[in-house]
C-alpha positions in Angstrom: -19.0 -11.8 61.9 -20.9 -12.3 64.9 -21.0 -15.5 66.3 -22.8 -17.4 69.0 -20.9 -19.9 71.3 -19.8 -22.5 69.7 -16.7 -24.5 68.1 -15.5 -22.3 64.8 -13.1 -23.0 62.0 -12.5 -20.0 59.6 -10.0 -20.4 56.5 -9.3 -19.8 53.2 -11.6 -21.1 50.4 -10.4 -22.7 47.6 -13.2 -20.9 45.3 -12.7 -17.8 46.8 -16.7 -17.8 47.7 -17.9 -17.5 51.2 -19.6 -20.8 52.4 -20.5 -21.9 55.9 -21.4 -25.4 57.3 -22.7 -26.6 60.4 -23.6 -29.5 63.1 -24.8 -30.2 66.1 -23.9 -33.2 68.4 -27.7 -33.1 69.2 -29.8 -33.9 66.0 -32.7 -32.4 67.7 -30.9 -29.1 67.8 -30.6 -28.1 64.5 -33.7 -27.0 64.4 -32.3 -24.0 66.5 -29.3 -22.9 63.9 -29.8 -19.3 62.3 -26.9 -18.9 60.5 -26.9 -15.7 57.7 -24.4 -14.2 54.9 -25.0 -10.7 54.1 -23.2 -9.9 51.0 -22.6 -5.8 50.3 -20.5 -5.4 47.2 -16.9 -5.9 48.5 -18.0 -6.9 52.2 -20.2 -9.6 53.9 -21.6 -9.7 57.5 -21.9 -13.3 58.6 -24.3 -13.9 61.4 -24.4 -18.0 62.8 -26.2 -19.1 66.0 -26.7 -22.4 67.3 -27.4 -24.6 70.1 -25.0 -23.2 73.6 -23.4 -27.4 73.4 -22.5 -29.3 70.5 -22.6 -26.2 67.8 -19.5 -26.8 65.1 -19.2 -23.9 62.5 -16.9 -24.0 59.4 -16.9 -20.8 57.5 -14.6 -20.3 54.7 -14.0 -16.9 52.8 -11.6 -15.5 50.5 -8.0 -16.2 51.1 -7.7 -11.7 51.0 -9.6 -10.4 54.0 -10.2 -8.5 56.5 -12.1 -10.0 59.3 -14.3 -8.6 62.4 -15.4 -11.6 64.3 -17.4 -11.2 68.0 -17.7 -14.5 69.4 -19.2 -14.7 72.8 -17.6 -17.7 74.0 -16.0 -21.3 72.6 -13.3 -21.8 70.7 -12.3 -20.0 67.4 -9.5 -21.3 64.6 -8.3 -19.3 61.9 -6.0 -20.3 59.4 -4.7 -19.5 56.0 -7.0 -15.9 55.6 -4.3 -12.8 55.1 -5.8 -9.8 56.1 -6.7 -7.4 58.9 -8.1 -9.5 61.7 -9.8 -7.7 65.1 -11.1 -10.4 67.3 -13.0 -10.8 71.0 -14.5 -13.3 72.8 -15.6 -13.4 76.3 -14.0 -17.0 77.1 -12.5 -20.2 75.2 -9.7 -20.0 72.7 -8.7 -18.4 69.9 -6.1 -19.7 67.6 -5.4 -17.3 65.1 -3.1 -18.1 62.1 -1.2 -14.9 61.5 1.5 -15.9 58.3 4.7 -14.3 58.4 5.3 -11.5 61.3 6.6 -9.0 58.4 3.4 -9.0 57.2 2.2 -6.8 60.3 2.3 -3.3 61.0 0.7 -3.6 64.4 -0.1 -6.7 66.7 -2.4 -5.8 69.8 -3.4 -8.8 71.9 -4.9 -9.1 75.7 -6.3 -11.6 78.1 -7.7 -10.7 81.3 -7.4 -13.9 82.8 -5.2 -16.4 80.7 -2.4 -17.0 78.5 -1.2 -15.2 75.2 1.7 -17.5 72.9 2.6 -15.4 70.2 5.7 -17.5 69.2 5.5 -15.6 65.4 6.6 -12.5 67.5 8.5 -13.8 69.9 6.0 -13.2 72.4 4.5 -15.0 75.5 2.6 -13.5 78.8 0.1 -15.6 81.2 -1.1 -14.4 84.2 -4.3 -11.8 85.0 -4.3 -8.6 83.1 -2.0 -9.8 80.4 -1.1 -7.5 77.2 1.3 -8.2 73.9 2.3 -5.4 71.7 4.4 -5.7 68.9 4.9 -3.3 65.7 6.4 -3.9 62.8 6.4 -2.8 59.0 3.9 -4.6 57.1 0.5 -3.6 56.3 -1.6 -5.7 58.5 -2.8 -5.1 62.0 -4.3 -7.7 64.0 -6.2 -7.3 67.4 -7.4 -9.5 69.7 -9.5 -9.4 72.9 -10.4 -12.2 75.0 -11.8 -11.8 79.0 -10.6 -15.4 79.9 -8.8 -18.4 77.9 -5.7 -18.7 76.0 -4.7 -16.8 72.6 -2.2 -18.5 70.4 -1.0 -16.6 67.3 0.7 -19.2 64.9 2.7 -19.8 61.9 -0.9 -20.9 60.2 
């Protein structure tokens, strides 16, 4: 996924089909949404850009995958989506629901300037320069980048 600034919810669709839905606080400026789903047998490249203010995405996929999501600032939700999950942003925050810690072989996360709460894994740094590894036995990894904000791993 590459994403624009903006104000993103991923999760889990019910269907199992990948849909995404938009607004803008500015009526005027939805004229200026490009927002695009790529579909490539068992992978899709989403591509969504909006307005820099006011620009609310919902995208929902299947409740199995993997994500890739470059975001380049704003704030980023993701909840109820098992899978492999690699994440950056250059500011905002990202709230990424991560299920049950076994379910990870490898948890990467850093902030350069910022906070990291990764409560699932009995994690917490803030500060500048800030890093969280954690490895376990399951089959996921996740990785997340972020230059400035906050990154909160959760429950879901």
């Amino acid at each position: 996924m590459h994403l624009s600034a903006g104000e993103y919810t991923i999760e889990n669709a019910v269907d199992e089909h990948i849909r995404l839905a938009w607004e803008t606080r500015d009526p005027a400026a939805a004229n200026r949404v490009r927002a695009k789903v790529d579909v490539d047998g068992a992978s899709a490249t989403i591509h969504a850009e909006g307005p820099s203010n006011g620009f609310i995405v919902s995208i929902a996929v299947p409740t199995r995958s993997d994500l890739w999501i470059r975001l380049s600032a704003g704030d980023l939700t993701i909840r109820g989506v098992d899978g492999h999950k690699d994440v950056s942003a250059w500011a905002g925050e990202l709230k990424i629901g991560v299920g049950p810690a076994a379910n990870y072989r490898v948890v990467d996360a850093s902030v350069l300037a910022g906070e990291i709460q990764a409560a699932p894994f009995n994690g917490s740094k803030g500060g500048i320069f800030r890093s969280f590894l954690w490895s376990g036995s399951g089959k996921y990894e996740l990785r997340a980048r972020l230059t400035a904000g906050e990154i909160t791993l959760r429950d879901q």
